[in-house]
N, C-alpha and C positions, 0 to 999 in steps of 0.2 A: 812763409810760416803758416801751420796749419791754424785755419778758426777756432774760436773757442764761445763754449755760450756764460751765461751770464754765472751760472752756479760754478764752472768751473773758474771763473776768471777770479770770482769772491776768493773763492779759496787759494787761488795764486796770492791774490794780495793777501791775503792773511799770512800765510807762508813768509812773505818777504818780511814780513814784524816779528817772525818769531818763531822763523826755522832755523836763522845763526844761533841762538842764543839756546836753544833745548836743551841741548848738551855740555853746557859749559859748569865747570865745576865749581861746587856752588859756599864748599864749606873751604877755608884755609887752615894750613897746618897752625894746628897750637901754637901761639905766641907769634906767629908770624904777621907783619905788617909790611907788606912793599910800599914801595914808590911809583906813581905811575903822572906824568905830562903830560898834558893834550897840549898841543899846539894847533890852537883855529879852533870858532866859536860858533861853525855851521851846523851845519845836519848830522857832515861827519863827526865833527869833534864832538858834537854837543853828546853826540849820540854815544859815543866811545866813554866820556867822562861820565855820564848818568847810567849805563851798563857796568862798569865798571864797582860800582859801590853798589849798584843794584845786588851784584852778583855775588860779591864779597866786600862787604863795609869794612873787613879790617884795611883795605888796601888805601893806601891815602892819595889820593886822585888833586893834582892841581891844572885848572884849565887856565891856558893864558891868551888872552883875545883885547885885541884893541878898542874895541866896541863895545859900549856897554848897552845894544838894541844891535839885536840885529833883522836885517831886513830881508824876508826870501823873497830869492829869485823867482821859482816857480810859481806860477799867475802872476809875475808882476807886468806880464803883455797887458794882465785887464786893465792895469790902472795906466796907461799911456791910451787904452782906448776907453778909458770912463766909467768901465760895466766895476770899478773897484776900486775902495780909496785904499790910499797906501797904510793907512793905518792896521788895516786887517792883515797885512804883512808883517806886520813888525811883534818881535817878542824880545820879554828880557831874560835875566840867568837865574832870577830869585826859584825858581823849579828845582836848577840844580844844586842852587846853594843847600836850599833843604832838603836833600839829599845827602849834604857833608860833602859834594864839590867844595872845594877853595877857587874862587875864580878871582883871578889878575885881570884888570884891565891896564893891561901893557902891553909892548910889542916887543918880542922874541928878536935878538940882534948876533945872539952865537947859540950855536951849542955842539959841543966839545963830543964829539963819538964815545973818543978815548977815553976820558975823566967822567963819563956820562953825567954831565952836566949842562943846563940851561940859562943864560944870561940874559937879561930884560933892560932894552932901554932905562927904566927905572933906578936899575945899580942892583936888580936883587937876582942871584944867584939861587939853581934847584937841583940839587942831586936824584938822579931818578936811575930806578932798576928796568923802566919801561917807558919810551917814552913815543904816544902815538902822533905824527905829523899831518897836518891836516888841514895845511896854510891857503888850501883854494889855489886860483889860479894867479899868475902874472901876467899882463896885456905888452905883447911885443911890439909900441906905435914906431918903431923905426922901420918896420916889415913895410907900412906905406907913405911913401917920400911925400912929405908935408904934415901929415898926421903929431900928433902928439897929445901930452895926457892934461896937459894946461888947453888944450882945444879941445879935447873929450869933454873939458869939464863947463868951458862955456858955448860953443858953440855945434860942436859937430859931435853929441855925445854916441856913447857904444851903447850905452844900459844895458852893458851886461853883468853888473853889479848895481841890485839892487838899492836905487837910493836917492840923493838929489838929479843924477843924470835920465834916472827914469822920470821925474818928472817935467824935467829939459826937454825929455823928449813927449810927452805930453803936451806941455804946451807949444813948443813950436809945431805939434802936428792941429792941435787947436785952429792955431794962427795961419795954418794953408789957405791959402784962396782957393775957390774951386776952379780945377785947369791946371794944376801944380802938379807938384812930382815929388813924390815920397819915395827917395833912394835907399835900400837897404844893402850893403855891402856883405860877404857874407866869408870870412877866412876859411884856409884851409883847413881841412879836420887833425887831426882831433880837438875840439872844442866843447865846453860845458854845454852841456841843453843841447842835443844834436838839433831837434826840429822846434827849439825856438828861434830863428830866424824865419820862418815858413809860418811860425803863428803868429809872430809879428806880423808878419805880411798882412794875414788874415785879419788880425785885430783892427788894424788900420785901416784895410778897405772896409771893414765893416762899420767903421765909425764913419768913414766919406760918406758911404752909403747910406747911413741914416740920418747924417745930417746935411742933406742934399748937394755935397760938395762929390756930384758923380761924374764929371768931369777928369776927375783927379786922376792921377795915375800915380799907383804902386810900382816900381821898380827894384826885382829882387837883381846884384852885380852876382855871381855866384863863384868862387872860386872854383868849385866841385863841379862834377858830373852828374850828380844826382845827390838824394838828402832821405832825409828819416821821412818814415809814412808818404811817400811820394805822390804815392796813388788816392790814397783821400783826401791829400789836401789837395791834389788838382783835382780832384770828383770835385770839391766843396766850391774851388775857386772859380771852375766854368757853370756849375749851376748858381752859383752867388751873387757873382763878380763880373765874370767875364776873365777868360782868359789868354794871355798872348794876343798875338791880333787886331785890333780894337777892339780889346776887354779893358777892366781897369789894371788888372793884375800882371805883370809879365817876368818872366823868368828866362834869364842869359846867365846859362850852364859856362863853365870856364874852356870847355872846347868854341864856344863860342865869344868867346874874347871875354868872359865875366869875370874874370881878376880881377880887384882895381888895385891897381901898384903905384899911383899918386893922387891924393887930393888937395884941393886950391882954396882954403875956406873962407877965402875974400868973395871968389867967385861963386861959391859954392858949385864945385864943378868937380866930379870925379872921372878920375881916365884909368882906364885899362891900356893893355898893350898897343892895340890898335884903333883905339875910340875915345873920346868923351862922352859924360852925363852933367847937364845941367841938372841940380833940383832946387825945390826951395826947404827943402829936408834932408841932411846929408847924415844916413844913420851907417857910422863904419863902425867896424866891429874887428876890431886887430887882431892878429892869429896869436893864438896862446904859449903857456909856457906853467909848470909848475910853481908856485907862489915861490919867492926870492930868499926864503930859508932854505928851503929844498934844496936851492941851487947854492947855497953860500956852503950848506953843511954837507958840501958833493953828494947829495941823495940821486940826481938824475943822469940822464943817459946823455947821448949827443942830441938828440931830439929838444934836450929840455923837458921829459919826464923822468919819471920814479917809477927804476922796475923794482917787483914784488914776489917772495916766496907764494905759489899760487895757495899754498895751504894754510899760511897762516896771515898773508900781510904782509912779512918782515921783510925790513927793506933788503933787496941781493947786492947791498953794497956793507949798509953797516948794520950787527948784530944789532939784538935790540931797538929797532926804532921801527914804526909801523907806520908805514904814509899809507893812506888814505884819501878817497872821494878825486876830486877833478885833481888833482896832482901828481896820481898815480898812474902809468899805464898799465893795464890788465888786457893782455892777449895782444896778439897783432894779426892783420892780414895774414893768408888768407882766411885762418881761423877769427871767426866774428867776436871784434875786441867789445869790451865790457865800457858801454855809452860812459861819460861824466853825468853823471843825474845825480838830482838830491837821496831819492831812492837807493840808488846803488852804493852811494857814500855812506849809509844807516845799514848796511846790509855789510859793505866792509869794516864798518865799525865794529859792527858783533863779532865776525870770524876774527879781528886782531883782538879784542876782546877778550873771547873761549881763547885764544894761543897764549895769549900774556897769561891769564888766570891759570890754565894747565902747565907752563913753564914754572909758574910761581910756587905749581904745589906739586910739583917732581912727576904730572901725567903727560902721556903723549895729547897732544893740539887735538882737538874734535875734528871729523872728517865735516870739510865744510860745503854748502850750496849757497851760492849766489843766485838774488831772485833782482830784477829790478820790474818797476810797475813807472809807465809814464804817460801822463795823458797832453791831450793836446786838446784847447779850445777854439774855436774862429768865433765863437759870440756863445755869452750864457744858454741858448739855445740849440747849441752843434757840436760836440766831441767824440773826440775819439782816442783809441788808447791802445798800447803795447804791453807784454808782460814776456821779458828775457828771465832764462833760466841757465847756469851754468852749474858744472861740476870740475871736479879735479881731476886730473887723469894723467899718469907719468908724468907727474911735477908741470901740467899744462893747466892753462884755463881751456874748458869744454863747451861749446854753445850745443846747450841739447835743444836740437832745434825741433822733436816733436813735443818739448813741456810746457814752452809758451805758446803763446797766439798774437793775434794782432784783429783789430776791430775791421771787418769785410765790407770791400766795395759796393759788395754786389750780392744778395742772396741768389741761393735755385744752383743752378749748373751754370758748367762753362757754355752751353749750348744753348741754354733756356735763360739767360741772367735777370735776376731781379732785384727793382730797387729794395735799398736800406730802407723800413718806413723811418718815418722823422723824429716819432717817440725816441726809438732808440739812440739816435745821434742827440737827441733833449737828455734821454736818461745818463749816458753816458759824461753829459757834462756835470749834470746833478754828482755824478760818482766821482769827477772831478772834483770838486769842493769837500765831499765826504772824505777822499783821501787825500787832502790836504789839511784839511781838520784832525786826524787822525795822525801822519806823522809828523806833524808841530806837535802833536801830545807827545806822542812819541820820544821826539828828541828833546823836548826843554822842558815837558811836565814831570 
C-alpha cells in the first residue's frame, strides 16, 4: 500500500465519519413513518440506530441489545497491560435514547423473514419494514478439543469480548513470575480485530518489560501465515523486545506447526499438530462465526458468515434485512476482503442506512464508499495505523488500493532507508486515542 502523510491520512479519517452518510436522503415522504430494528448494541448497531433518526426522525428506530453498558474492544489490550482502566471503555445508550432510539435491553431469540418480525426473550414481539443485523460475532470453542466457554470464562480467557475476561486476562498476566510464558493462540481468519492478537503480543511484553519480569517469554501459536501490519510490528518487536530467537517475543506461523487444535487447562498446556506448549498464561482465541441470530434466521453462508448486496448491505439471502460489522463477509480472496473493525462496522452502518432511508422514500440507494481507519498500539508511546478504502464495482466490493495507506517502516528509499523518528510512532498513538474518542461520539452520542 502506497504511504500517506499526515494531512492526507486526517482527511481519510474524516471521510470514513461522513462520506457514507452525504448523500442520504434526508426528508421522508409526508405522513410516512417506517419501522426500522437494530439488532446488536455495538459500533455497528449503535451507529445504524443514531443515523437513522438522525437522518429522518419520522422513521421509528427500535435497538435491541442485552447490555445495558457496553464495553469496546478496541484498546481494550491497554487495560490487560495497565496503560488503561476499563472504565474509559465503557458507555451507556442514554445518547441514543435522546435521540428517540427506543432501546430494549433484551435478547433477540427469532425473527421471522417472512412476517418481518422480531421476537425477544422477553415475550415482546416487533413488526419492522427494515431491519438492520448486527449481533457481533459467535466463538466456535469446539474448533479446539478441550477448549470451552465455561473455561474461557475462568481460566483460559480469549478477551475477545470486551469485559470481565479482559480483566481475567490482566490479572493472570499480573500474577506471571518472571521466566513464564505468555501463550497467545491465534484462529484462523477471518476474525474481528485482524492485528489485535499482534498487539496483544505487544502489550504484554511491554508490561514484562517494565515491570522487570524480562525473563518472560511471549509466545504468539499462529494459525496463519502471516497477519495485519506484519512489518512494524516485527520493526517494534526486535527493536523492543527482542524477537524470535532469544528475544522475548516469538512467532510460530501455521506452516510452522502454529495451530493449536487441543488445549489441557489442568496442565495449562497447548498442542498443535506436531507439538506442545507449556505456559503459565493460556490466552486461546476460538475461530469465529457470525453471532447465533445470523445463523438461526439462515442469514449465513457455509463458512458461517453473512453475504451482502455490496451496494446497499442487504443481506443476498433475505430482502430487507442489513447485517453488518463482524458478522458480515465483504469481499473474498483474492480481491482484499473488508477487515471486521469497529471502523468499518460505523461505515457499513451508514451505507445500510442511505439504502433503507432511499428504499423508504421511492430513490435509488446512494452510490457507496467504504473507508475503514485502524490503529494499532505496543505502548502509549509507539503507534501505528491503516486506512482501507473500497468501492463498488459490478455488484463487487473494490480494494482501491492507491486511496489508502499504511503507516512506513522505514523513510528515504529502498536504497537509502531511513528510520521512523520516534515523535511519529508517539504522535501516531496520541491519534490513536483522538480517534477513539471521536467514534464513541460517533456511535453512542
Amino acid at each position: 500500500m502506497s504511504q500517506i502523510n499526515r494531512r492526507e491520512f486526517l482527511k481519510l479519517v474524516a471521510a470514513a465519519s461522513s462520506a457514507a452518510v452525504l448523500t442520504i436522503p434526508r426528508t421522508a415522504q409526508a405522513g410516512s413513518k417506517g419501522k426500522v430494528v437494530v439488532i446488536g448494541g455495538g459500533f455497528g448497531g449503535a451507529t445504524a440506530a443514531k443515523y437513522l433518526r438522525l437522518m429522518d426522525p419520522s422513521v421509528e428506530v427500535t435497538l435491541i441489545e442485552p447490555n445495558k453498558t457496553y464495553t469496546s474492544c478496541p484498546l481494550s489490550n491497554e487495560v490487560i497491560s495497565g496503560h488503561r482502566d476499563i472504565k474509559s471503555l465503557e458507555v451507556g445508550y442514554d445518547g441514543l435514547k435522546k435521540r428517540g432510539v427506543n432501546v430494549l435491553h433484551d435478547t433477540v431469540t427469532k425473527v421471522d423473514p417472512a412476517k418481518k418480525t422480531v421476537t425477544t426473550q422477553g415475550g415482546k414481539t416487533f413488526a419492522y419494514d427494515a431491519l438492520v443485523m448486527s449481533p457481533g460475532v459467535e466463538f466456535n470453542y469446539a474448533a479446539v478439543e478441550g477448549d470451552s466457554e465455561e473455561l474461557s470464562n475462568t481460566v483460559i480467557p480469549h478477551a475477545y469480548k470486551a469485559g470481565p475476561q479482559t480483566l481475567l486476562l490482566k490479572k493472570q498476566l499480573e500474577s506471571m513470575p518472571d521466566g513464564g510464558k505468555f501463550i497467545i493462540a491465534v484462529p484462523p481468519g477471518p476474525f474481528r480485530c485482524p492485528p489485535g492478537p499482534y498487539e496483544r503480543a505487544s502489550q504484554v511484553a511491554d508490561y514484562l518489560t517494565k515491570n522487570g519480569k524480562t525473563k518472560s517469554k511471549v509466545i504468539i501459536l499462529d494459525s496463519n501465515d502471516s497477519f495485519s501490519k506484519k512489518g512494524l510490528f516485527e520493526q517494534a518487536w526486535k527493536n523492543m523486545f527482542g524477537y524470535q530467537a532469544g528475544g522475548m517475543l516469538e512467532w510460530v506461523p501455521g506452516a510452522s506447526d502454529g495451530k493449536v487444535v487441543k488445549v489441557d487447562a489442568k496442565s495449562m498446556t497447548a498442542y498443535t499438530n506436531f507439538g506442545e506448549h507449556k505456559g503459565d498464561v493460556l490466552n486461546i482465541i476460538p475461530p469465529h462465526t457470525a453471532g447465533k441470530i445470523a445463523k438461526d434466521t439462515g442469514l449465513t453462508n457455509a463458512k458461517g458468515w453473512c453475504e451482502v448486496v455490496p451496494m446497499t448491505m442487504e443481506s443476498a439471502v433475505h430482502k430487507d434485512i442489513y447485517p453488518i460489522g463482524d458478522a458480515c463477509v465483504a469481499g473474498e480472496m483474492p480481491v482484499y476482503p473488508m477487515p471486521k473493525s469497529a471502523h468499518m462496522a460505523m461505515t457499513q452502518a451508514k451505507v445500510a442506512v442511505g439504502a433503507i432511508l432511499a428504499k423508504m422514500n421511492g430513490q435509488a440507494a446512494p452510490v457507496p464508499y467504504y473507508v475503514n481507519t485502524c490503529y494499532s498500539t505496543v505502548n502509549p508511546e509507539y503507534g501505528f495505523s491503516v486506512v482501507h478504502v473500497y468501492r463498488v464495482t459490478d455488484n463487487k466490493f473494490v480494494y482501491v488500493t492507491d486511496a489508502g495507506g499504511v503507516s512506513p517502516v522505514t523513510l528515504g528509499t529502498k536504497e537509502a532507508p531511513q528510520p521512523v523518528p520516534a515523535i511519529q510512532r508517539k504522535l501516531e498513538a496520541e491519534y490513536c486515542v483522538g480517534w477513539f474518542n471521536n467514534v464513541m461520539a460517533d456511535a453512542f452520542a
